[in-house]
C-alpha positions in Angstrom: 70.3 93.1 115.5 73.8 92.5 116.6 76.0 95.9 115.4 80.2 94.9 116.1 81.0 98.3 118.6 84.5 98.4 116.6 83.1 98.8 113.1 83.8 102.3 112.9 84.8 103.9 109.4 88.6 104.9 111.4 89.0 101.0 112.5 87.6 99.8 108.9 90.0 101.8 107.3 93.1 101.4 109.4 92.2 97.4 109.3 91.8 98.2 105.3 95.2 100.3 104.7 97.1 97.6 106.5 95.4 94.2 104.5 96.7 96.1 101.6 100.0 96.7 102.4 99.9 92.7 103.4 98.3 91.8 100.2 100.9 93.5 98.3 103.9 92.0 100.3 102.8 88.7 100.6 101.4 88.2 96.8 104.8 90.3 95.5 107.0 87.3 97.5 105.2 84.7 96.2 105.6 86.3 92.9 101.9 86.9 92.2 102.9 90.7 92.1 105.9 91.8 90.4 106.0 95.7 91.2 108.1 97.9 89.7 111.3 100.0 91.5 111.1 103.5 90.9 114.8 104.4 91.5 117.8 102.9 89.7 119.5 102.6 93.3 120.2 99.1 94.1 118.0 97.0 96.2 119.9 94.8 99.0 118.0 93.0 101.4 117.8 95.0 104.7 118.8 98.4 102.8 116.4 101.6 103.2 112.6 101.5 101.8 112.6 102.3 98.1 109.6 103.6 96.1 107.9 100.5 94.0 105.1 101.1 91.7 102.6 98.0 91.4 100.3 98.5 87.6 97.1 97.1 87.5 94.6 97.6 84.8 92.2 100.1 87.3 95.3 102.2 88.1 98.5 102.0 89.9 99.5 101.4 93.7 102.5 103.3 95.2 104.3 102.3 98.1 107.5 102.3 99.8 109.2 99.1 100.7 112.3 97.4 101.7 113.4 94.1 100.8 114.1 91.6 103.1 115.8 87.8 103.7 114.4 85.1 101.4 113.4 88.1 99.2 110.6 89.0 101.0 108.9 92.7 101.3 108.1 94.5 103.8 106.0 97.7 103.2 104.9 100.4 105.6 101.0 100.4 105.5 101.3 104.3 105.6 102.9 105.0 102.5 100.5 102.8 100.3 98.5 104.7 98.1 95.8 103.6 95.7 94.6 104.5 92.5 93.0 108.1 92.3 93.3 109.1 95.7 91.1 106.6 97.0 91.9 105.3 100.7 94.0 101.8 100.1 91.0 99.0 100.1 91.9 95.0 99.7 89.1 94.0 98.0 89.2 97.4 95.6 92.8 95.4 94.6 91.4 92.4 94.5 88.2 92.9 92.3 91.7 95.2 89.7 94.2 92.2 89.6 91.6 89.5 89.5 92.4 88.7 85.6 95.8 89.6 85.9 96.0 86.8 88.6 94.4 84.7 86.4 92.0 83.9 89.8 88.2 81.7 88.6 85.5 83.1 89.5 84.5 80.9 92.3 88.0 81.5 93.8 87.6 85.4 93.4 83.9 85.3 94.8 84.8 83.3 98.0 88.1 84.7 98.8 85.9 88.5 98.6 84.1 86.7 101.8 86.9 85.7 103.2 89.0 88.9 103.2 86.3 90.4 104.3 86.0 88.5 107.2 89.6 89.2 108.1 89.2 93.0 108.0 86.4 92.7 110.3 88.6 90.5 112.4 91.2 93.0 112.4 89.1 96.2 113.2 87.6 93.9 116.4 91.8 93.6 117.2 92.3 97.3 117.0 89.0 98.3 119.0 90.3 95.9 121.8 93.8 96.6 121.8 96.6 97.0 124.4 99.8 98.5 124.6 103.0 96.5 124.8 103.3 96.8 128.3 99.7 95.4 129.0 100.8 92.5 126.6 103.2 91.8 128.3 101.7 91.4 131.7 99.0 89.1 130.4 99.0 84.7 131.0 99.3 82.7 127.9 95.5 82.0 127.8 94.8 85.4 127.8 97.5 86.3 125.4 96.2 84.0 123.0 93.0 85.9 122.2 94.9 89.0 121.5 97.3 87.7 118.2 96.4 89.4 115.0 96.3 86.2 112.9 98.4 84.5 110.3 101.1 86.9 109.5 101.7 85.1 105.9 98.1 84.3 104.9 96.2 87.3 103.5 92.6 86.0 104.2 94.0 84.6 107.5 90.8 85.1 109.3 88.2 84.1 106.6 86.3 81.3 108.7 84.0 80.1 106.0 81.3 79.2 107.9 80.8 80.9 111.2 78.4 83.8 111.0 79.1 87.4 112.7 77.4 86.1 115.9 79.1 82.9 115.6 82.6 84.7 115.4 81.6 87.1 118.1 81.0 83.8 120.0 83.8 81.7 119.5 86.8 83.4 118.2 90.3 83.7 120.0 89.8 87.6 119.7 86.2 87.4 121.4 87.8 86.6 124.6 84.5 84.6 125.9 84.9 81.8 128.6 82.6 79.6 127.2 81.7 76.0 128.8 81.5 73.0 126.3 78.3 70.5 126.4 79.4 66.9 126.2 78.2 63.9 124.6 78.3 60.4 125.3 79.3 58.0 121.8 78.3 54.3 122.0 81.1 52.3 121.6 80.6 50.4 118.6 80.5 53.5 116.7 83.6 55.5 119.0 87.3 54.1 120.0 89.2 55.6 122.9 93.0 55.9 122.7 95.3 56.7 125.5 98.8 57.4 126.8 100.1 54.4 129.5 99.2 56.9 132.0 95.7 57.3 130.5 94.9 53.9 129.3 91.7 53.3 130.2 88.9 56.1 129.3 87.8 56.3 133.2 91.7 57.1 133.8 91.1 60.3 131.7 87.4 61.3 133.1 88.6 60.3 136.0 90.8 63.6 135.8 88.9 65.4 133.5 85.9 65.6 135.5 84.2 65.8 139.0 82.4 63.2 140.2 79.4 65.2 140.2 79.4 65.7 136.8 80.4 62.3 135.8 77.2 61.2 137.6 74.8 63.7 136.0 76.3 62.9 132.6 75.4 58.4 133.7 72.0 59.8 134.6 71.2 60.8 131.4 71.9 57.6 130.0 70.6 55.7 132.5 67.0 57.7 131.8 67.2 56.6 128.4 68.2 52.7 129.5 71.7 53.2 128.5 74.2 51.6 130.0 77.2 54.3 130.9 79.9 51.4 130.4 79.0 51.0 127.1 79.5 54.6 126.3 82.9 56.7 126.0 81.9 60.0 127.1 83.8 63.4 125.2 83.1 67.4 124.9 81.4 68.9 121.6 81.9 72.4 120.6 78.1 73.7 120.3 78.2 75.1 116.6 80.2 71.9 115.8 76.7 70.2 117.3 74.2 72.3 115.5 75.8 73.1 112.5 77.4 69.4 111.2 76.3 66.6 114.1 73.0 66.8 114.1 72.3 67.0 110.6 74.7 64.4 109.3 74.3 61.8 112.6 70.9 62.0 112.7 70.7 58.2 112.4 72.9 57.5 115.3 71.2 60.0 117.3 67.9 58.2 116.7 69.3 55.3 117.4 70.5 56.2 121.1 74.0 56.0 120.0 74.7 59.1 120.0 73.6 60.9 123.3 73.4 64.9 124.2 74.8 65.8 127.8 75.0 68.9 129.5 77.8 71.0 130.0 80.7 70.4 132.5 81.4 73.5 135.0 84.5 74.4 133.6 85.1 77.7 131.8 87.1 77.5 128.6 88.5 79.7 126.1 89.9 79.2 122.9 93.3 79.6 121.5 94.6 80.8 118.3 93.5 77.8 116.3 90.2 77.9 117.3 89.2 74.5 117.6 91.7 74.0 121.1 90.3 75.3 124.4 92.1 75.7 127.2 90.4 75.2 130.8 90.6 78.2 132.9 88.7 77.3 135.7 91.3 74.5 136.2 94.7 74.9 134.3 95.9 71.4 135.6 93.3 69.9 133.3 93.6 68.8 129.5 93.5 71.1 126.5 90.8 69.5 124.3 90.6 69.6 120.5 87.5 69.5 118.3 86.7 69.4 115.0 85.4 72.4 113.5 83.7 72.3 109.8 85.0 75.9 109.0 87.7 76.8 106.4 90.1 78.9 107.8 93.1 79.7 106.1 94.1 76.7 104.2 92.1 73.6 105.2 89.0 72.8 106.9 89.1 72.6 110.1 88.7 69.0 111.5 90.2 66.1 113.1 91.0 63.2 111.0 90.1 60.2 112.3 93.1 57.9 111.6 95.5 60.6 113.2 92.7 61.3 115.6 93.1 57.5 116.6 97.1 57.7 116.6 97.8 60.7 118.8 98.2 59.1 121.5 100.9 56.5 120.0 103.0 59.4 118.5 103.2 60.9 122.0 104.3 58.3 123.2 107.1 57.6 120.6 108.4 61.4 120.6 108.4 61.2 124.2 110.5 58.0 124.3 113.0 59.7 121.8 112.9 63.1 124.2 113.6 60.8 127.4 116.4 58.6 126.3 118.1 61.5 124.8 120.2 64.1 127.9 120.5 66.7 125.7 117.0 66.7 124.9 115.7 66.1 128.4 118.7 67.7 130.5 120.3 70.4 128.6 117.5 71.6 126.3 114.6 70.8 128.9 112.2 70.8 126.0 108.9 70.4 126.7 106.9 67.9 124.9 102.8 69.1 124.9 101.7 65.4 124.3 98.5 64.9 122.7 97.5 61.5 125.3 94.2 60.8 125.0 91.2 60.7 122.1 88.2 59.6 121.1 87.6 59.2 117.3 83.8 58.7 115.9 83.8 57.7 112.1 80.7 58.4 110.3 79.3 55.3 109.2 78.9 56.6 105.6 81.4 58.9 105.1 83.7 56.1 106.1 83.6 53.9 103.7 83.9 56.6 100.6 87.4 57.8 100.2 86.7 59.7 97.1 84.4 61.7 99.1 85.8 65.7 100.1 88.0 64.6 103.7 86.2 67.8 105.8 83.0 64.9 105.9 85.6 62.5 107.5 86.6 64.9 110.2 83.4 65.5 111.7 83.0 63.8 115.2 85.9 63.5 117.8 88.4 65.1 121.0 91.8 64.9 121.5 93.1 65.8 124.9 96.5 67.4 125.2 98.5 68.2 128.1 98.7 71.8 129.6 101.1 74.0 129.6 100.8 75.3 133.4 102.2 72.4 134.8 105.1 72.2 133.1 106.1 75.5 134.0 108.7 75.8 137.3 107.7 78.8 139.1 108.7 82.1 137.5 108.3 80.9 134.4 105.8 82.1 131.6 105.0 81.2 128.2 104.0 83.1 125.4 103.4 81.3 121.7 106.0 82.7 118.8 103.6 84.5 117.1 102.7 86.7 119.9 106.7 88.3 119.2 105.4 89.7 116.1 102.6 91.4 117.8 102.9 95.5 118.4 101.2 97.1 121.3 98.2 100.5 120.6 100.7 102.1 121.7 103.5 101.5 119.0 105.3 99.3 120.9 106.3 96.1 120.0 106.2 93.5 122.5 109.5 92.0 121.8 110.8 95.4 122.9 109.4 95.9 126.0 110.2 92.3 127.0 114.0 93.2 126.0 113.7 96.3 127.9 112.1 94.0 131.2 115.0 91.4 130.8 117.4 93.9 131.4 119.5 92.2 128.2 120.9 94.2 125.3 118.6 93.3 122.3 121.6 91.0 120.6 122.2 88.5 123.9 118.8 88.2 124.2 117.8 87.2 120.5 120.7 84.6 121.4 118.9 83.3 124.4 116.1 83.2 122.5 117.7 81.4 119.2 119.7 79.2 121.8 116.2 78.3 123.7 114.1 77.2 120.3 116.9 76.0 118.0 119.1 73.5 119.6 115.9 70.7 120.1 114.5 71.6 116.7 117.7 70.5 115.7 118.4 67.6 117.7 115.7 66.2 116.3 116.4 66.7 112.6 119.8 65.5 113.0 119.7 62.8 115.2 116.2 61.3 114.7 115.2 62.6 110.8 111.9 64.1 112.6 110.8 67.6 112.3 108.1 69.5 114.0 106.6 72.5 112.1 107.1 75.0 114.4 105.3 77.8 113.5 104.1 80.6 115.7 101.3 79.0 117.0 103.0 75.1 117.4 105.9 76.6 119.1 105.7 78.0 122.3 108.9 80.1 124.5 109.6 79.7 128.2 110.5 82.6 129.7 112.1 83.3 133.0 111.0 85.8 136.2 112.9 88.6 134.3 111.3 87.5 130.6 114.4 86.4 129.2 113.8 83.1 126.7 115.0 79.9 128.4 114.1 76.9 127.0 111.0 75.8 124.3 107.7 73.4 124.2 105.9 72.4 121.1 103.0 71.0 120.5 100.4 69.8 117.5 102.3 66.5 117.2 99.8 64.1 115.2 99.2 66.4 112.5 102.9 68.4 112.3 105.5 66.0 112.9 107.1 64.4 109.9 109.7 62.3 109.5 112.4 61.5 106.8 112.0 59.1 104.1 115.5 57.7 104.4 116.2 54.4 106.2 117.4 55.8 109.2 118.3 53.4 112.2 116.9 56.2 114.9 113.4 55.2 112.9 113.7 51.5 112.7 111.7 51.1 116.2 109.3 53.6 115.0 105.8 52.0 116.3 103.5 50.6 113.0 100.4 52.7 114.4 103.3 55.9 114.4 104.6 55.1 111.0 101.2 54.5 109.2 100.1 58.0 110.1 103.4 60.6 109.9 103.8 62.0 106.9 107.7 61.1 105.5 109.5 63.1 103.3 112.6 63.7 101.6 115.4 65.5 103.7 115.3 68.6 101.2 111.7 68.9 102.5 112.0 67.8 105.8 114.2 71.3 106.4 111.5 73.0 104.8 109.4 72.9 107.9 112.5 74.5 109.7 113.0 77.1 107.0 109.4 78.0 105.9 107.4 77.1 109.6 109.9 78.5 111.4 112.8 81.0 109.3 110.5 82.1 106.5 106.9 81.8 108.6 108.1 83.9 111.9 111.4 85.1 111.8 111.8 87.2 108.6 108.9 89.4 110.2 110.8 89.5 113.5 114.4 90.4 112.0 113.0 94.0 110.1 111.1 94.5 113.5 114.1 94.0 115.6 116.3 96.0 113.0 113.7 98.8 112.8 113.1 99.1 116.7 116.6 97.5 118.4 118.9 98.6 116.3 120.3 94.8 115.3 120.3 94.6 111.3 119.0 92.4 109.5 122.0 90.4 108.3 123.3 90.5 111.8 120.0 88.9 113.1 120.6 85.7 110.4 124.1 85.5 111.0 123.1 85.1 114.7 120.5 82.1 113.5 123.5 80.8 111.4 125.9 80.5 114.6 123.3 78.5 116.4 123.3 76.5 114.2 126.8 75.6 113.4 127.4 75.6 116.8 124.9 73.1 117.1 126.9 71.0 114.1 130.5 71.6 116.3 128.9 70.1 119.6 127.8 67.1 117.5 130.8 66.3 115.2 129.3 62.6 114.9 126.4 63.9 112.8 128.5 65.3 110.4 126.6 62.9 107.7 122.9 63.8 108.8 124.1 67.8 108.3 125.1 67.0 104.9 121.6 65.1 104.4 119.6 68.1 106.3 121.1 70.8 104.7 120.0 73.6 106.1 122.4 76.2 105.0 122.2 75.8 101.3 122.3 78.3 98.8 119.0 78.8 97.9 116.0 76.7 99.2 112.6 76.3 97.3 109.9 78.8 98.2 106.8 77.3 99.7 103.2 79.5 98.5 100.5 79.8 101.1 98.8 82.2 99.0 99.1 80.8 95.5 97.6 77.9 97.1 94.7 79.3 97.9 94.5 82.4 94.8 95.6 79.5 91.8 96.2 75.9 93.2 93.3 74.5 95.2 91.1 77.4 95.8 88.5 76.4 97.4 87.5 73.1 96.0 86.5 70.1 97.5 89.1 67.3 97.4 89.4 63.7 99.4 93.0 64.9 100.5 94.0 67.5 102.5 95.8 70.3 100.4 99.0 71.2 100.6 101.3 74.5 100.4 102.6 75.2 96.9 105.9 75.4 95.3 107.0 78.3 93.1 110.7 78.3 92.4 113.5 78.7 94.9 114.9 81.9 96.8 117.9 82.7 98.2 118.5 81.4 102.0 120.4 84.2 104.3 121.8 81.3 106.2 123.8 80.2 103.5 127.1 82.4 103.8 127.9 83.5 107.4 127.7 87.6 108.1 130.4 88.7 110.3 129.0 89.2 114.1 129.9 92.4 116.0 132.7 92.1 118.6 132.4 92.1 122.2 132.1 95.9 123.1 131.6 97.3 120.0 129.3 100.5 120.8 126.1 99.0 118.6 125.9 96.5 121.4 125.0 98.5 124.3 122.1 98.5 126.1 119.3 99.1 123.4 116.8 101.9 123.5 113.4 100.5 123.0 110.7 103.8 123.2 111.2 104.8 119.6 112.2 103.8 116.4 116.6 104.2 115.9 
């Protein structure tokens, strides 16, 4: 038997003290929680922590905890304590404010698993981990299996489905090249997409594998009488064979139209979604996306044919709005991950039931996105978003030690970095009504030689670009095969991808971090965010309409639920759509009235100490 080296009661228990401080956080801003001040002082966003009380019917939690932009809360894991001296324990609070959550019992007995997954996630994180500085050294692809998960999503790490062995196998934390078998998908049951550059499948094998391997994989068929031109050919992630092909296209496979293959040669490892590999034996190649049947946080994780089929068409249309457009091509020097080839295989029951749950019509399928290496000129890295959030074993935080490499005082370079991800988002909410939802994992920050943030690339652009619902002319040309598959929505919402993927989602855990360990407050960090963007507004006078229509600097905005989708909404249902985040009343936005910013040479902007707390 198979015994995880980390699980030691020290790791359990630190992984268990810190779920609970999240748990409390997250639920309290979604207004799940509503725990109790202990102090008459007031509470202003940003101000020192303040003792809170949470009452459940097992006994009360105490903590201490500031409050934050959006009114968010951000506890100290250390000073939680739980009922009757017991060490602070997730599921011990879940199995208390069950009823008082009003959570069914399926809901409560699933997300048990779940959260338990995630703990022994996290101990596996803090048994492997390095300090800020050895972060910092590391290549995206290896930096990809070190990220601690979700930062918003309690049960980020759930992965209904995998066992222990198939999570010490194939998760991003794992850190196990792995090579992927392929298959070969007779074409009356598969269709091939491409890019111009890739439009023909042998334009993509071509690339995508050596000619070796390419004959090995027409031998195969050839043994069996196939012919190889009536196949399209496509990688298969080996629990994604076992566990969901086999069983449910047993038919095709007796039929010889679906064929097994062997492996390629490269080795590949996955990134923080799980389901995208990148190829580390050779970087110029493709990222490739399969479809996993696991829940993990919100949705199963699949690939649904229709956008499966349409990747390749929406890269192409956000690229043709990137290349016409200097700013965006010249100035910003954004860089477009396109998603330019795929091969979609519809199950031919499945198919034709639409009231049937969608994870059995994401089962089959690859899409092939371009790498990041490439794009890179040379002294440039890349690290995702989320990876700024992450803190080193050795109490660092990596967005420190990066500031303290750049040579930068901590404001000018959280302007570099604001200036490097904000002016494209925005560019293409104002100009073109299309947003990306660039959360930490979708949006990815160039760096220079001396790890200062220089421009931005995004990626994920089937299922994470939308567009507005308003008859803009920028969207007239907009491709039928692009416009039958992006999502549109009504500018209100549209910002919400900006404020809740990007503001709400990463940066109101980077502004307390940055307060607590650069010495830049809070309100200073959002006014900073603020001046980006209304700088943004004065290069582009013309657009004066679209910022009234995009509003991102209203009072208050709506507050998306993550959680309470999961805990009261959907749980963990079946349904023929895919779910989506929750709405629970509005909170206040920090970008709304504009905080004064310190002025040139004042003494707080010197260079910043980054060893130790201020």
């Amino acid at each position: 038997m198979h015994l995880p080296p980390q699980l030691t009661p020290a790791r359990w228990q630190q992984a268990c003290r810190a779920l609970t401080a999240k748990m409390i956080a997250e639920f309290s801003y979604e207004e799940l929680f509503a725990p109790q001040l202990l102090t008459v002082d007031a509470v202003a966003a940003g101000g020192p922590a303040q003792p809170y009380r949470l009452v459940l019917p097992d006994g009360d939690y105490h903590f201490l905890a500031r409050r934050g932009a959006y009114g968010s809360w951000q506890i100290d894991p250390a000073t939680v304590s739980a009922p009757g001296g017991a060490a602070p324990d997730p599921l011990r609070l879940l199995r208390s404010a069950r009823r008082r959550l009003g959570l069914a019992g399926d809901t409560t007995g699933h997300l048990v698993r779940e959260l338990t997954a995630t703990l022994l996630a996290d101990a596996h994180h803090a048994g492997n981990a390095l300090t800020a500085a050895e972060l910092a050294d590391l290549d995206h692809a290896d930096l990809e299996g070190q990220q601690t998960g979700h930062p918003w999503i309690v049960p980020s790490k759930g992965r209904l489905g995998f066992s222990a062995t198939d999570t010490a196998r194939w998760a991003p934390e794992s850190r196990i090249p792995q090579r992927l078998p392929w298959i070969a998908v007779h074409s009356r049951i598969a269709r091939y997409r491409g890019t111009a550059e890739l439009a023909t499948p042998d334009r993509l094998y071509d690339s995508e594998l050596d000619p070796g391997t390419r004959e090995r994989f027409h031998q195969v068929l050839r043994s069996r009488g196939a012919d190889p031109g009536d196949y399209l050919l496509l990688p298969v992630h080996p629990w994604q064979w076992d566990e969901t092909v086999v069983p449910l296209f047993a038919p095709s496979i007796a039929a010889g139209d679906i064929v097994p293959l062997p492996a390629d040669g490269d080795l590949r490892l996955p990134q923080q979604s799980i389901r995208t590999f990148l190829n580390i034996s050779r970087p110029d190649r493709h990222h490739v996306k399969l479809p996993l049947s696991i829940l993990n946080t919100l949705v199963w994780r699949g690939l649904p044919t229709e956008r499966t089929l349409a990747a390749p068409a929406v890269t192409a249309w956000v690229r043709s709005l990137h290349d016409q457009d200097p700013f965006l091509r010249d100035e910003c020097r954004v860089v477009l991950l396109g998603e330019v080839a795929s091969v979609t295989v519809e199950h031919p029951v499945y198919g034709d039931l639409p009231e049937a749950p969608y994870q059995y019509k994401e089962l089959l399928g690859a899409i092939w996105r371009e790498p990041l290496a490439g794009r890179l000129a040379s002294g440039e890295r890349a690290r995702t978003l989320a990876a700024l959030l992450q803190t080193g074993s050795d109490g660092q935080p990596l967005t420190a030690e990066l500031v303290a490499r750049s040579g930068l005082t901590a404001r000018e370079w959280l302007r570099r970095l604001f200036a490097a991800m904000l002016p494209p988002l925005l560019h293409f909410l104002y100009r073109y009504g299309t947003v990306f939802s660039p959360h930490g994992e979708n949006a990815i920050v160039v760096f220079d030689h001396r790890d200062v943030p220089v421009r931005l690339a995004v990626k994920d652009f089937v299922d994470d670009i939308n567009v507005s619902d308003r008859p803009l002319p920028e969207l007239e040309t907009m491709p039928a095969e692009v416009s039958g598959v992006l999502l549109r929505e009504r500018p209100d919402f549209l910002c919400q991808f900006i404020h809740s993927g990007l503001f709400v989602g990463v940066f109101r855990y980077l502004a307390p971090l940055v307060e607590q360990r650069l010495g830049v407050p809070e309100e200073e960090f959002w006014a900073m965010v603020r001046a980006e963007i209304t700088g943004y507004q004065q290069r582009f006078p013309e657009l004066a309409g679209r910022f009234a229509l995009f509003d991102l600097l209203t009072p208050r905005i709506e507050r998306l639920c993550l959680n309470r989708n999961r805990l009261l909404l959907d749980g963990y249902r079946d349904r023929p759509q895919r779910p989506h985040a929750a709405v629970h009343g509005t909170v206040p936005n920090p970008l709304h009235r504009p905080a004064p910013l310190p002025a040139p040479g004042r003494s707080g902007d010197s260079r910043t100490t980054v060893s130790g707390a201020p």
